[in-house]
Each structure stands twice: as C-alpha cells, then as structure tokens.
N, C-alpha and C positions, 0 to 999 in steps of 0.2 A: 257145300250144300247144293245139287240139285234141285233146280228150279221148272215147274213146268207152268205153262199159259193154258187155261181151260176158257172157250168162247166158243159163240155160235156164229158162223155166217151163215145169212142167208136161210135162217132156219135148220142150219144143219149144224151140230153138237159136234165140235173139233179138241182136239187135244197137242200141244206141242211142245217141247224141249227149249225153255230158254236159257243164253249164255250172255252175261252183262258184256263180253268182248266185240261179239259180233253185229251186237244193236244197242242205240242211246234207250232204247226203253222198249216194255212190252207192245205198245202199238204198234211201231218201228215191225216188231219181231213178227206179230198177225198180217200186218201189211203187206210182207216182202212173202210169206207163206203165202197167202192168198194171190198173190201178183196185183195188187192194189199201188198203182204210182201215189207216192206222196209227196211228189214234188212242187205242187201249188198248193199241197194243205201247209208244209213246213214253212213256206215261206210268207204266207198268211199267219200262220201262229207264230212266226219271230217279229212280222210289222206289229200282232194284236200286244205280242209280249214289252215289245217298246213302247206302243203307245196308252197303252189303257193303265187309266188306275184302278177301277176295281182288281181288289184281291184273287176273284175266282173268275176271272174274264177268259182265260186262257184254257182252265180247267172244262168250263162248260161250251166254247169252240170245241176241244177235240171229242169230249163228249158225243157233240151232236153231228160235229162229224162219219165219226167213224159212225153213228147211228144211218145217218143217211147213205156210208159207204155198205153196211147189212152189218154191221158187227154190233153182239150185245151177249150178254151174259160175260162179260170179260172178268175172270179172276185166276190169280197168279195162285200155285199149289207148290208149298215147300214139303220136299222130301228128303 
C-alpha cells in the first residue's frame, strides 16, 4: 500500500511519498524533505521519553515542535 504525507510548511500546502524503510516515522519523512535538522529535537524527545510520566508528554513535544519548526496540517493519505 502506498503511502503519502499531506502538510503545510510555512504556509505553503506540500504533498510527499512515504516509505516506512527510509524513515522511523512521518515527521522523520517532512523533516529530511524540508532540510529541517532534527538532531537536538530527537535527542530531547528520547531524554523527555525516559524521563516523564505523563502518557502524552512526548506526543505533545513533537507537536509543538514541529509547530514552531512551520509545520501543520500534517496527515498521512492511504492509496
């Protein structure tokens, strides 16, 4: 099954081809398109993911992340 990433950066409506081989997940996939380094986000979201107990501590990090990086309207389209 073909998989595609629909998001906006920056206000601008993008559309891309993802493959579970080449990235651990869809932001991974927007990130490396856009030329977004995420090497101080990942490694912040692996210290938030060891130390926090809230349930959605981690979920709402990369949220707000990738919001302050310009990314939004982020949803995955099966074909």
């Amino acid at each position: 099954m073909a998989l595609r990433i629909s998001y906006c950066y920056k206000g601008q409506p993008r559309e891309i081809n993802y493959a579970n081989d080449k990235f651990h997940d869809i932001y991974e996939a927007i990130a490396a398109e856009e030329g977004v380094d995420l090497r101080a986000y990942l490694a912040m979201e692996r210290q938030l993911a060891s130390l926090s107990k809230k349930v959605g501590a981690v979920k709402d990090f990369r949220d707000n992340q990738f919001r302050e990086f310009g990314f939004s309207d982020i949803k995955v389209i099966k074909e």
